[in-house]
Biopython code that builds the backbone (N, CA, C, O; Angstrom):
import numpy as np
from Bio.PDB.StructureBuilder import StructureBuilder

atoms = [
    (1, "UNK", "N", (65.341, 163.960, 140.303)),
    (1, "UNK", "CA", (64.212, 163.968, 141.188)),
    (1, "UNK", "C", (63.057, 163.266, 140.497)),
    (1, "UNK", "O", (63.099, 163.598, 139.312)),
    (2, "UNK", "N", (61.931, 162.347, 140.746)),
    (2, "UNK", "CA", (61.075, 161.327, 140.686)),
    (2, "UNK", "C", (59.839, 162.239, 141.428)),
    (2, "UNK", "O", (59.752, 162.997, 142.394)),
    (3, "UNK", "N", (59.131, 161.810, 140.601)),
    (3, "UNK", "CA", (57.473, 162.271, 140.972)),
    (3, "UNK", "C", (56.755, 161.306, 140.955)),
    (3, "UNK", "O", (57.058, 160.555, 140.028)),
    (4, "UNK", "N", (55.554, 160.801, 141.823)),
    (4, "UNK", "CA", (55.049, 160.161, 141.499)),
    (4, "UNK", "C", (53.132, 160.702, 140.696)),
    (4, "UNK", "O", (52.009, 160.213, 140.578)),
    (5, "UNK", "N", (53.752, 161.754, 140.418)),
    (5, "UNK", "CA", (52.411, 162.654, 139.701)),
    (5, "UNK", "C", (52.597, 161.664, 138.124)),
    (5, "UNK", "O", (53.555, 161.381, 137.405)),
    (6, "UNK", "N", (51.451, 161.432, 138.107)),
    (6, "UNK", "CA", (51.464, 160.972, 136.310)),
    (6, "UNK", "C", (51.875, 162.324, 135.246)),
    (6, "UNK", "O", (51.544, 163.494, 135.437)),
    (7, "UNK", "N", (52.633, 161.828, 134.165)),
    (7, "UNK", "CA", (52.873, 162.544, 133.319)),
    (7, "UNK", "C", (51.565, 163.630, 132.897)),
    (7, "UNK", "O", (50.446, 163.573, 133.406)),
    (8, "UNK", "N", (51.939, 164.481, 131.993)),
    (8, "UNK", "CA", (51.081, 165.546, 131.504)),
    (8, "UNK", "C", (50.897, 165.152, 130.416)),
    (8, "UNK", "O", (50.635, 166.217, 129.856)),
    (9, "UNK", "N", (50.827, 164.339, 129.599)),
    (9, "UNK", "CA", (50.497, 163.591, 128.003)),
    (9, "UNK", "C", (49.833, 162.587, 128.632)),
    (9, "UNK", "O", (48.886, 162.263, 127.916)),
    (10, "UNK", "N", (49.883, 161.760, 129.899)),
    (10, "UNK", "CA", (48.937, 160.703, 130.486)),
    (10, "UNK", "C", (47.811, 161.104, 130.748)),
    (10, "UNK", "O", (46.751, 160.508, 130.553)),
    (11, "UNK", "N", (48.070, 162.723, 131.464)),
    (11, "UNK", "CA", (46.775, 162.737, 132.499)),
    (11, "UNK", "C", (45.906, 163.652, 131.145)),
    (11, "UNK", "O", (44.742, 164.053, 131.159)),
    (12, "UNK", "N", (46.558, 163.737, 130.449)),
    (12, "UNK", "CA", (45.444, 165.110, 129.296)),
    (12, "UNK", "C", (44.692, 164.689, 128.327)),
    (12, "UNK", "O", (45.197, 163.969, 127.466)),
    (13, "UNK", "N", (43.319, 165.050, 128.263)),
    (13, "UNK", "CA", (42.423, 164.192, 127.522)),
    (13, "UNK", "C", (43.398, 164.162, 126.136)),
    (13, "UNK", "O", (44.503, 164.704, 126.107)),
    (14, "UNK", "N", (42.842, 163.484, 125.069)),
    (14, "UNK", "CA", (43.351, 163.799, 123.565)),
    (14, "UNK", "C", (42.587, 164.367, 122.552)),
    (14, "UNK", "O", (41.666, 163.751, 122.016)),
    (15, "UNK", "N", (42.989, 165.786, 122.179)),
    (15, "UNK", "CA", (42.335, 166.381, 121.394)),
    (15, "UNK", "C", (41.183, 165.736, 120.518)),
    (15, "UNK", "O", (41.176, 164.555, 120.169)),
    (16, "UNK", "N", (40.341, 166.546, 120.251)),
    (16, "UNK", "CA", (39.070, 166.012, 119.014)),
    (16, "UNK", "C", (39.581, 165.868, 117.742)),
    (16, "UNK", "O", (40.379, 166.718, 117.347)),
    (17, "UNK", "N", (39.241, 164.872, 116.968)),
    (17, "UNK", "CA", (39.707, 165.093, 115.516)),
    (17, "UNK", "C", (38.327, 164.427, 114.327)),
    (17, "UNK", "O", (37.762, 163.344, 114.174)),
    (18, "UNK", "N", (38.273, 165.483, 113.836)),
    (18, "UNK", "CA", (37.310, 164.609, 112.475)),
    (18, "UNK", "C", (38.038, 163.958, 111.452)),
    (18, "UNK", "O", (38.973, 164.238, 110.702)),
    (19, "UNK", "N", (36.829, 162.392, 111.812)),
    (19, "UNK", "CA", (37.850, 161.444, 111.025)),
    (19, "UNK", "C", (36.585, 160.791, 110.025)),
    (19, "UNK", "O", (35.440, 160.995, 110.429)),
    (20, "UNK", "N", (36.739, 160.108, 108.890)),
    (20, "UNK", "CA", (35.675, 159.641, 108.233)),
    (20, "UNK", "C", (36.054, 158.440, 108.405)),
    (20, "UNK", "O", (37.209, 158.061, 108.208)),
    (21, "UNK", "N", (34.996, 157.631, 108.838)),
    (21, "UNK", "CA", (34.209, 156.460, 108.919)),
    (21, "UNK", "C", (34.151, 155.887, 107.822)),
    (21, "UNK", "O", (34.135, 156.602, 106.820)),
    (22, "UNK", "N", (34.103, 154.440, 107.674)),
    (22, "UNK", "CA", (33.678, 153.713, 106.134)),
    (22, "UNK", "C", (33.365, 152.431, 106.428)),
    (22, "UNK", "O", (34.140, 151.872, 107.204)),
    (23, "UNK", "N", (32.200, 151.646, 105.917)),
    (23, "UNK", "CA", (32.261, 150.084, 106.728)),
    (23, "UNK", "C", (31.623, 149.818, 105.427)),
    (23, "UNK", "O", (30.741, 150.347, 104.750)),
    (24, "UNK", "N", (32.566, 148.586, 105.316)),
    (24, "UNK", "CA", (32.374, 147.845, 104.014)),
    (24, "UNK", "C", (31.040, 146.526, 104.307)),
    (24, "UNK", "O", (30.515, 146.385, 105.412)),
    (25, "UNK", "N", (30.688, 145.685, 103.103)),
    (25, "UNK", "CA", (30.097, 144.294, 103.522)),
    (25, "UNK", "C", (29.045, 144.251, 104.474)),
    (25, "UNK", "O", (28.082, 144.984, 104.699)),
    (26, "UNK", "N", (29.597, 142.911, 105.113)),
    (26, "UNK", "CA", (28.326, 142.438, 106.262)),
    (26, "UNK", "C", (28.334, 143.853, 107.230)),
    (26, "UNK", "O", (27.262, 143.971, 107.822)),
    (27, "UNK", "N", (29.493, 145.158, 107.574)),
    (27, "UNK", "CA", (29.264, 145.861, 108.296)),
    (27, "UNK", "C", (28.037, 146.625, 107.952)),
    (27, "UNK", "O", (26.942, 146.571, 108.512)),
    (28, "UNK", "N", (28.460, 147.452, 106.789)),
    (28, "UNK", "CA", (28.049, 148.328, 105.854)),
    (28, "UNK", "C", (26.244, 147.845, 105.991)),
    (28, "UNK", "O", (25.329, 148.666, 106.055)),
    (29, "UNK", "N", (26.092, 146.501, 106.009)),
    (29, "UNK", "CA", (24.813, 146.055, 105.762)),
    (29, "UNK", "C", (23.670, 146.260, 107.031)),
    (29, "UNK", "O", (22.450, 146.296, 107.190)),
    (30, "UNK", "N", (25.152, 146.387, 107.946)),
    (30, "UNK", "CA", (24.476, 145.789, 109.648)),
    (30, "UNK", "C", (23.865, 146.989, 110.255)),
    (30, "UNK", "O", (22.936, 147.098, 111.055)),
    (31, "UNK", "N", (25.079, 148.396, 109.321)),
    (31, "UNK", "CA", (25.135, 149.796, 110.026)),
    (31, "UNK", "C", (23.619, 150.894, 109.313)),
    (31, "UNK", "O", (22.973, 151.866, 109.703)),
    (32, "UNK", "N", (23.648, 149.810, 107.865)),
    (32, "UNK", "CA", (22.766, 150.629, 107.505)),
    (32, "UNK", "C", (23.491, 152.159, 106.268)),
    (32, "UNK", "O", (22.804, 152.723, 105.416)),
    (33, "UNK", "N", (24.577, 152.387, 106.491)),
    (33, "UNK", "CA", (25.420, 153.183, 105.733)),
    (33, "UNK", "C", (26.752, 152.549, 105.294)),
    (33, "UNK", "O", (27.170, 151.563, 105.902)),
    (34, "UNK", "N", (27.599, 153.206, 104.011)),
    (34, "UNK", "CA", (28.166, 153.192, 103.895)),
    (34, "UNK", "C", (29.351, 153.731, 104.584)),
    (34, "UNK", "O", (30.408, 153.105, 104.504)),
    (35, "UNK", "N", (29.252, 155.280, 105.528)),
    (35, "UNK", "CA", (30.248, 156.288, 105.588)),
    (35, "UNK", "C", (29.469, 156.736, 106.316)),
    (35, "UNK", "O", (28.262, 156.552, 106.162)),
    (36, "UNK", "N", (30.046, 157.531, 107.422)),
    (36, "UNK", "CA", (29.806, 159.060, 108.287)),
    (36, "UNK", "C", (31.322, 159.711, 108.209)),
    (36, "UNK", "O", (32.322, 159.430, 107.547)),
    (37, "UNK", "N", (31.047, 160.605, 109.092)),
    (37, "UNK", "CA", (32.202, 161.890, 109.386)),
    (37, "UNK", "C", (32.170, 162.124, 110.934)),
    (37, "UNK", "O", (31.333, 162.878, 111.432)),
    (38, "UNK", "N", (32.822, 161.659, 111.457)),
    (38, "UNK", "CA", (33.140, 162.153, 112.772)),
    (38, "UNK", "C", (33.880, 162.943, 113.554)),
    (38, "UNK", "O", (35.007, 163.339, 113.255)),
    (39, "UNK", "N", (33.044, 163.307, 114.987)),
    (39, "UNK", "CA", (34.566, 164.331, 115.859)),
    (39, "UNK", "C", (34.735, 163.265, 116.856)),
    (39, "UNK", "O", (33.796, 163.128, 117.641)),
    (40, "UNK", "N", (35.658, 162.550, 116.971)),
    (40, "UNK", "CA", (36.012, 161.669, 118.110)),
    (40, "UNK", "C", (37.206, 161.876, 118.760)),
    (40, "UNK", "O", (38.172, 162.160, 118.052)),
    (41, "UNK", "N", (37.401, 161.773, 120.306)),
    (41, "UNK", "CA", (38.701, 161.783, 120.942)),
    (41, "UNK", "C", (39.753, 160.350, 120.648)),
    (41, "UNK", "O", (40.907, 160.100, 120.997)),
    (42, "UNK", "N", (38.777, 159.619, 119.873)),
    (42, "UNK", "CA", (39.760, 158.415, 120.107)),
    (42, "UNK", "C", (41.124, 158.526, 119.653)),
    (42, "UNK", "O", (41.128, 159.195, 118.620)),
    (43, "UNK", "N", (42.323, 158.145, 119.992)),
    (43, "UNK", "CA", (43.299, 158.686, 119.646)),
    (43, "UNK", "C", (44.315, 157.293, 118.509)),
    (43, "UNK", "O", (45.330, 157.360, 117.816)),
    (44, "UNK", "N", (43.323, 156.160, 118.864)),
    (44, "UNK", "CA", (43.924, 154.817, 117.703)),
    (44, "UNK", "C", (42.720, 154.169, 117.340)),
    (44, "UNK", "O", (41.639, 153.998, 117.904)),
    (45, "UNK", "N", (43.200, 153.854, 116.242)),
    (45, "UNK", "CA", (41.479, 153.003, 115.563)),
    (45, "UNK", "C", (41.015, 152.015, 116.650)),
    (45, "UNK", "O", (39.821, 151.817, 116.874)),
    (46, "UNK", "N", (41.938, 151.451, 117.266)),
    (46, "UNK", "CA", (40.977, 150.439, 117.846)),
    (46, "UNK", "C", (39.907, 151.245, 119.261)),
    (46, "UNK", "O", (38.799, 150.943, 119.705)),
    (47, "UNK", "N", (40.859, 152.314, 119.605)),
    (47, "UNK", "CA", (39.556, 153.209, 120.457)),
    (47, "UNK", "C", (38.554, 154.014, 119.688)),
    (47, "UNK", "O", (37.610, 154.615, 120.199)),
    (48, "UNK", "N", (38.766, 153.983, 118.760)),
    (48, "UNK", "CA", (37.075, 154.238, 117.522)),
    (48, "UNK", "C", (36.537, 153.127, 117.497)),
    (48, "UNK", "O", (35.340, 153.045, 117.772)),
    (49, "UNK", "N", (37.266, 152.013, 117.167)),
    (49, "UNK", "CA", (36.148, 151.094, 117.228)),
    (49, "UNK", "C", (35.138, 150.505, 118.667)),
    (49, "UNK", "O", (33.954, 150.187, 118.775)),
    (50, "UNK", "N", (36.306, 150.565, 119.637)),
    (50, "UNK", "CA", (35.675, 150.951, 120.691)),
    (50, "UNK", "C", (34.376, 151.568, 121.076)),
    (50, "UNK", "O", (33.361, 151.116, 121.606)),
    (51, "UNK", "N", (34.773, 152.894, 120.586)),
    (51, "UNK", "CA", (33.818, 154.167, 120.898)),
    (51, "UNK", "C", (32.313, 153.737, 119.819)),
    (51, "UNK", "O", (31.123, 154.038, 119.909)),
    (52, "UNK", "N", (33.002, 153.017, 118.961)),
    (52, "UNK", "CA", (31.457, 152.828, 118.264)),
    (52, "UNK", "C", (30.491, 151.788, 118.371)),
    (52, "UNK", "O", (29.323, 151.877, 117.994)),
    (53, "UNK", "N", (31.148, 150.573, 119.021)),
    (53, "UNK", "CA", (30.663, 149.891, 119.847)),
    (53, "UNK", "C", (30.103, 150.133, 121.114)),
    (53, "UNK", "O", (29.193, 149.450, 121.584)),
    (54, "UNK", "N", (30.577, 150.995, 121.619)),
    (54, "UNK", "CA", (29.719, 151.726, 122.633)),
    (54, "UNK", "C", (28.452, 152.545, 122.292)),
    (54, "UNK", "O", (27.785, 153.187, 123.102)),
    (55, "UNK", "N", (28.256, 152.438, 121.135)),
    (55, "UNK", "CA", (27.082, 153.073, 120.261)),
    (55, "UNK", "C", (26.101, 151.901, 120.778)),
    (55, "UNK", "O", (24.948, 152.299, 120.943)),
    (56, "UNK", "N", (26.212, 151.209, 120.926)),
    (56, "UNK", "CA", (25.154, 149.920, 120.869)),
    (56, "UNK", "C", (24.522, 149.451, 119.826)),
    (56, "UNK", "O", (25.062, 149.634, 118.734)),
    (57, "UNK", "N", (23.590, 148.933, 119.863)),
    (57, "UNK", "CA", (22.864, 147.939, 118.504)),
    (57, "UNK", "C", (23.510, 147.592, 117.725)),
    (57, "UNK", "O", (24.463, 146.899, 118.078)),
    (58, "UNK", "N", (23.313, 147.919, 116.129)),
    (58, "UNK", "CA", (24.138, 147.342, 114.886)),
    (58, "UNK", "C", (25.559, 147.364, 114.803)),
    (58, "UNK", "O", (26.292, 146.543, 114.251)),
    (59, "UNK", "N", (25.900, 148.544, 115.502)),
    (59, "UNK", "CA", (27.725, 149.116, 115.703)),
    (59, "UNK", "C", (28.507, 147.851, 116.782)),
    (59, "UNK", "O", (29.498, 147.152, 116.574)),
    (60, "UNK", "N", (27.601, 147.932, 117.948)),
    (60, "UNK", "CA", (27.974, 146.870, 118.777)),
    (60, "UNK", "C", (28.406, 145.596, 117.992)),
    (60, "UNK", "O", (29.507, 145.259, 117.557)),
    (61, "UNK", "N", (27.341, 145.075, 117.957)),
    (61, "UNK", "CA", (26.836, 143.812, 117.075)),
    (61, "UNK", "C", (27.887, 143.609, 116.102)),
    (61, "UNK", "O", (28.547, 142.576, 116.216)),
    (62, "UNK", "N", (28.181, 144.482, 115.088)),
    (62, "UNK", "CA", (28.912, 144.210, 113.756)),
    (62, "UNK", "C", (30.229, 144.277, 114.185)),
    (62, "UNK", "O", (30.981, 143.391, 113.780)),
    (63, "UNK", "N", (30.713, 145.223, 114.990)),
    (63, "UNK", "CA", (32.091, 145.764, 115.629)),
    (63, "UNK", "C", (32.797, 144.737, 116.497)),
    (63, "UNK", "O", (33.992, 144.548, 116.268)),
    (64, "UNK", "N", (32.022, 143.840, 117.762)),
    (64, "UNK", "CA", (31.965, 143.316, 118.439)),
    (64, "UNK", "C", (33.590, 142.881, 118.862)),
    (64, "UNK", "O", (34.125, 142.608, 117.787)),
    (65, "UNK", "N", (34.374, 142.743, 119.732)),
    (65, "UNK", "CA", (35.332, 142.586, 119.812)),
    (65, "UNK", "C", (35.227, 140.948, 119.813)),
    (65, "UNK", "O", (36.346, 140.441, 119.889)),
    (66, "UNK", "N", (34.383, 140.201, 119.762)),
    (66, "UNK", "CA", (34.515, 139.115, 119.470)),
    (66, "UNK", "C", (35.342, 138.309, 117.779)),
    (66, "UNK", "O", (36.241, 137.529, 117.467)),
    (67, "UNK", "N", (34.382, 139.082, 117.203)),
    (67, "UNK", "CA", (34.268, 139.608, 115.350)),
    (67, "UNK", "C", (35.598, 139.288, 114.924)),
    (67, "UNK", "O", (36.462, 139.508, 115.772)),
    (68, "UNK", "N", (35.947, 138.868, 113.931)),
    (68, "UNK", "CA", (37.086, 139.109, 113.070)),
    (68, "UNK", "C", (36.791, 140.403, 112.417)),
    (68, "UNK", "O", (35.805, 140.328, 111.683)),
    (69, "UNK", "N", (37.423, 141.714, 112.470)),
    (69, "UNK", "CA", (37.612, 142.541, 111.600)),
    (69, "UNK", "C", (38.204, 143.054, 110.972)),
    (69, "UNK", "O", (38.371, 143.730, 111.987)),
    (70, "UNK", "N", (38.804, 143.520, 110.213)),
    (70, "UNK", "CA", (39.589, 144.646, 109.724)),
    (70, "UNK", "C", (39.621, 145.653, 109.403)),
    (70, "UNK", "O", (38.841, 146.238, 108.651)),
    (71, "UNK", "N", (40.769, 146.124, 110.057)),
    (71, "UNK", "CA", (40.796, 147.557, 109.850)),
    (71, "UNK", "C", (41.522, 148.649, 109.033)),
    (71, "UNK", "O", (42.461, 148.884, 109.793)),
    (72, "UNK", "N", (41.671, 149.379, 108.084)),
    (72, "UNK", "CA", (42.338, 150.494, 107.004)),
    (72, "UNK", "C", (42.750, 151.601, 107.709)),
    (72, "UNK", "O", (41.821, 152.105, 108.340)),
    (73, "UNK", "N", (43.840, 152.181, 107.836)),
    (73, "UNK", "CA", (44.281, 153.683, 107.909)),
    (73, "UNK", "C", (44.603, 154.032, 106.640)),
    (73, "UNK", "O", (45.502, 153.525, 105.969)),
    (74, "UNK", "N", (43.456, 155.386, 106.128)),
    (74, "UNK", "CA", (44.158, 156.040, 105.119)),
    (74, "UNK", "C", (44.130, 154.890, 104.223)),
    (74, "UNK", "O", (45.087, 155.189, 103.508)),
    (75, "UNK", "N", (43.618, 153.577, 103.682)),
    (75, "UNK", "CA", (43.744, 152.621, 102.871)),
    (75, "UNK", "C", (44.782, 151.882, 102.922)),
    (75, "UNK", "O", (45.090, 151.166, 101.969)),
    (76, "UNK", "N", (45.502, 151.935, 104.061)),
    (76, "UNK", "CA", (46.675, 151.080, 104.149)),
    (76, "UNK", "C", (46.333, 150.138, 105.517)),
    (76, "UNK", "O", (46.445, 150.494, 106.691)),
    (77, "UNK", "N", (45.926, 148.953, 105.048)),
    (77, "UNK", "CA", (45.299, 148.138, 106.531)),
    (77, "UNK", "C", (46.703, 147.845, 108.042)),
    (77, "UNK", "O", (47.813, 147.327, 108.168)),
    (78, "UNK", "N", (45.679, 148.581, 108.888)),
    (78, "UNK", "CA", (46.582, 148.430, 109.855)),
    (78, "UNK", "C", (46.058, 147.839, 111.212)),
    (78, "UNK", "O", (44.985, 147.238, 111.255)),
    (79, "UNK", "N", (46.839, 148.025, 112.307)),
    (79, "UNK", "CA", (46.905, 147.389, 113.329)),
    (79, "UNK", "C", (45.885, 148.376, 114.415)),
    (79, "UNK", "O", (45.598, 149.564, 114.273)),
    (80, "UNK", "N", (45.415, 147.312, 115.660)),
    (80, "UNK", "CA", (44.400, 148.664, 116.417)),
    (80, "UNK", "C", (44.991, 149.960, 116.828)),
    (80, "UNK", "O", (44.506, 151.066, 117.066)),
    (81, "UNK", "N", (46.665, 149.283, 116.839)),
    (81, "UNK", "CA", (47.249, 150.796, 117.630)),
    (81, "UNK", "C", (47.268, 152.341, 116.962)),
    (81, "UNK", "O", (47.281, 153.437, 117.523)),
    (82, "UNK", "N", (47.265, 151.969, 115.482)),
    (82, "UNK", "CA", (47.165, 152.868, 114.696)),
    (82, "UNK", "C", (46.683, 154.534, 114.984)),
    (82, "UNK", "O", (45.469, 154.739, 114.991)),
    (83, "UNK", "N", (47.542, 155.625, 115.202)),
    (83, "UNK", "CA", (46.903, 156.619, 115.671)),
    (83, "UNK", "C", (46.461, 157.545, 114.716)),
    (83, "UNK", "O", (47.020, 158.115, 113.778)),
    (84, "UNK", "N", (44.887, 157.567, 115.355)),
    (84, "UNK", "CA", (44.104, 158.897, 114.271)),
    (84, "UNK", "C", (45.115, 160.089, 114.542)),
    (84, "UNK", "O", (45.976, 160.266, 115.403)),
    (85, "UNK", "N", (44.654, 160.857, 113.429)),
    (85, "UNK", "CA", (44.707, 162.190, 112.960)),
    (85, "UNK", "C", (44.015, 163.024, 112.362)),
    (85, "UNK", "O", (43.358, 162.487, 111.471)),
    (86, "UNK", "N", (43.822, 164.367, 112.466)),
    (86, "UNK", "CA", (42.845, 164.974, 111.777)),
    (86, "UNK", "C", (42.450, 164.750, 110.434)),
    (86, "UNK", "O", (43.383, 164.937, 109.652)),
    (87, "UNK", "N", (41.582, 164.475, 110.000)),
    (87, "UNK", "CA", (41.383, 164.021, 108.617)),
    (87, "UNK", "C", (41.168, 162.605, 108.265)),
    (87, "UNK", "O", (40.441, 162.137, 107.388)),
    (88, "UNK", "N", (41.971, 161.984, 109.151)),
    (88, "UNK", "CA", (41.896, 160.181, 108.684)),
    (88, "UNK", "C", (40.615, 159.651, 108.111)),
    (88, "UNK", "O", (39.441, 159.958, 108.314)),
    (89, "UNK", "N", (41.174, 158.784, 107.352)),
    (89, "UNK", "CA", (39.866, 158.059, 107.104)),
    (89, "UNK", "C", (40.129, 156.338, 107.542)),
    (89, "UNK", "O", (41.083, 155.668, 107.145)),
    (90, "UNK", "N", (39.071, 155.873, 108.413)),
    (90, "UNK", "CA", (39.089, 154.936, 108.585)),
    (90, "UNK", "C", (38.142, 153.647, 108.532)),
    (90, "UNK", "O", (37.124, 153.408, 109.181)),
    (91, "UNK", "N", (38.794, 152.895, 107.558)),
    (91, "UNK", "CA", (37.572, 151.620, 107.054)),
    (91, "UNK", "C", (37.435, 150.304, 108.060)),
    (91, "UNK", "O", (38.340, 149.605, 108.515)),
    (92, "UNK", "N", (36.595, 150.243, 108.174)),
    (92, "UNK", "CA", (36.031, 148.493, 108.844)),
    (92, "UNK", "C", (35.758, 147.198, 107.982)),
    (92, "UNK", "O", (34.668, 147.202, 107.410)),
    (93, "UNK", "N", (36.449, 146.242, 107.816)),
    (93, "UNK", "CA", (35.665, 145.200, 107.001)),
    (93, "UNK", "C", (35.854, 143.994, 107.464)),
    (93, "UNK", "O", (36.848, 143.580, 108.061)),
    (94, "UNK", "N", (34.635, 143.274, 107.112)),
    (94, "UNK", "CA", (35.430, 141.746, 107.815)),
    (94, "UNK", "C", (36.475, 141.194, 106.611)),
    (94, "UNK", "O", (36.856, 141.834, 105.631)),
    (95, "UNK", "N", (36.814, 139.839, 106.977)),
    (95, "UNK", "CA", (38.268, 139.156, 106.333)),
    (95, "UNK", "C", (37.672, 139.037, 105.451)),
    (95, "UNK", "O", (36.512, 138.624, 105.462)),
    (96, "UNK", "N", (38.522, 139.479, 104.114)),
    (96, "UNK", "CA", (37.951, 138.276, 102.749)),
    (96, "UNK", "C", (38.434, 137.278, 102.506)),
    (96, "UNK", "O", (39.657, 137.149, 102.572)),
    (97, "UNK", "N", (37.689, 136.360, 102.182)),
    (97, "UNK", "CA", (38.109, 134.673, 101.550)),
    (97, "UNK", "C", (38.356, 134.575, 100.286)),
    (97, "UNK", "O", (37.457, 135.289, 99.842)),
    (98, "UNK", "N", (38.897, 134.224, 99.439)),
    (98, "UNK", "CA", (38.816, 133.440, 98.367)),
    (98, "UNK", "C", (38.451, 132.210, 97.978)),
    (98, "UNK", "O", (38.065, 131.388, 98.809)),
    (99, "UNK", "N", (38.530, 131.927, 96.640)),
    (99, "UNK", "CA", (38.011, 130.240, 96.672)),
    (99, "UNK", "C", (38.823, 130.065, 95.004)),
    (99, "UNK", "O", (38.804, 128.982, 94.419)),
]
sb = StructureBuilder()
sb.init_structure("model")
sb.init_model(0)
sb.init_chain("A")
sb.init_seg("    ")
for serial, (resi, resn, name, xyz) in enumerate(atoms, 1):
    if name == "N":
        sb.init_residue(resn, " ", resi, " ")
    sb.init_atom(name, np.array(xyz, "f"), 0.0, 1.0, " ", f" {name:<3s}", serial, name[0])
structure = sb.get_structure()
């Protein structure tokens, strides 16, 4: 039998989780801090970064989905899909160059 009710993991918000924040460089410079601590629903880094771009001003600005950024789970750089968890820590930086 077929429902056309959306699933119950679709329709249910996603729990809160405190996650720490970290923005390196030109971010770090733009945000004004190094680090916060957050309770966010976002449930993958790239909907934190999202959500903090929705902050407006410097967050916007530095975050910008235009931006080259990068992003760390836990210090292991990953992809936007990446899903938080309680505790995570998650870094922002732009690309580094060498020479």
């Amino acid at each position: 039998m077929t429902s056309d009710a959306p699933s119950q993991s679709a329709s249910r918000p996603s729990a809160a989780v405190t996650v720490t924040v970290r923005y390196f460089a030109s971010i770090r410079e733009a945000v004004g801090q190094s680090g916060e601590t957050l309770s966010t629903q976002a449930p993958t880094a790239g909907a934190l970064r999202d959500a903090l771009i929705a902050r407006g001003g410097p967050w916007a600005e530095s975050l910008a989905r235009g931006r080259a950024v990068r992003t760390a789970l836990d210090q292991v750089l990953c992809g936007e899909e990446a899903a938080l968890s309680e505790g995570s820590e998650v870094a922002f930086f732009p690309p580094v160059t060498g020479g």
